[in-house]
C-alpha positions as CSV (number, residue, x, y, z in Angstrom):
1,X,4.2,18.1,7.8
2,X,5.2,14.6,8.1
3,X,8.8,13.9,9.2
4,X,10.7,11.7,6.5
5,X,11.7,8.0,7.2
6,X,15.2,7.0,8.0
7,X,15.4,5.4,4.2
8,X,14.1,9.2,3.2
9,X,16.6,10.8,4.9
10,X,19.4,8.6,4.2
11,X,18.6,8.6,0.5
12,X,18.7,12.6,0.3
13,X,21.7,13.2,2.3
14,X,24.2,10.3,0.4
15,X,23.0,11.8,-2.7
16,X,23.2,14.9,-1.8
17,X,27.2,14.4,-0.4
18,X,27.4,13.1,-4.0
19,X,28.1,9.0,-2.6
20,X,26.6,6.2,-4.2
21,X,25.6,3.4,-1.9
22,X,29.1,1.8,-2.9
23,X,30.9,4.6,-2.0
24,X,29.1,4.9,1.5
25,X,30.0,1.9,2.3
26,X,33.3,2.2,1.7
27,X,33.9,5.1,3.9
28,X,32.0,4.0,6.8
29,X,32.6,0.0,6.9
30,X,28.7,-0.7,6.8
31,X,27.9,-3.2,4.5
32,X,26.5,-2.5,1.2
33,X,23.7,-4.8,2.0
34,X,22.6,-3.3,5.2
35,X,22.6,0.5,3.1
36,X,20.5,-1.1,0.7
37,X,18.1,-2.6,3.0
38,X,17.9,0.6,5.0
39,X,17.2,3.1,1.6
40,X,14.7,1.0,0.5
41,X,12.9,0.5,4.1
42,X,13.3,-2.9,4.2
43,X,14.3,-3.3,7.4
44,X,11.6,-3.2,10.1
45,X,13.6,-1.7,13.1
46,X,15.5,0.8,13.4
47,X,18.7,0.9,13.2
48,X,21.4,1.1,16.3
49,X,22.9,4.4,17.4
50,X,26.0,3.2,16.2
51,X,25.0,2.8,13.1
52,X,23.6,5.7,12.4
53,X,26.8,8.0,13.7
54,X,28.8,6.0,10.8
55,X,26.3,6.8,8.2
56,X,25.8,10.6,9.9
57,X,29.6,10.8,9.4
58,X,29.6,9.0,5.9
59,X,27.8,12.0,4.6
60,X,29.0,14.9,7.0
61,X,25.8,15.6,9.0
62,X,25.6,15.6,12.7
63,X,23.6,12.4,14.2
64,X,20.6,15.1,15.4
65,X,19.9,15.3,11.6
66,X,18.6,11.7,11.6
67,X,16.8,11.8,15.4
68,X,13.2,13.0,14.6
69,X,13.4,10.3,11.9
70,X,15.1,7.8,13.8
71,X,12.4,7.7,16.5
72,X,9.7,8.3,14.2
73,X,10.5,4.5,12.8
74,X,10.5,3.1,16.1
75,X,6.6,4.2,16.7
């Protein structure tokens, strides 16, 4: 089985919390833009630790949840 992408992941767990991309945002000071860019897989690197520890947070997971997916963007 083929690990999701970090746009996969993200996608599934802010829906899943019940967030829009908006309403992400909002609670974890990331701009709108750079969630956008990131669900659609528009950006080409991944992105920082630090980023994704606000988004893990913006949707209650722990950071682990995204670190299979996280380094499987960087190959």
């Amino acid at each position: 089985m083929i690990p999701p992408t970090f746009a996969e992941k993200l996608t599934e767990l802010r829906t899943a919390s019940g967030l829009t991309q908006m309403e992400l945002a909002e609670k974890t000071g990331v701009p709108l833009a750079t969630i956008r860019r990131f669900e659609a897989g528009a950006n080409k690197r991944s992105p920082s630790w630090g980023l994704v520890v606000r988004l893990a947070a913006g949707v209650g997971v722990p950071c682990r949840v995204f670190s299979v997916c996280w380094h499987q963007d960087e190959a």
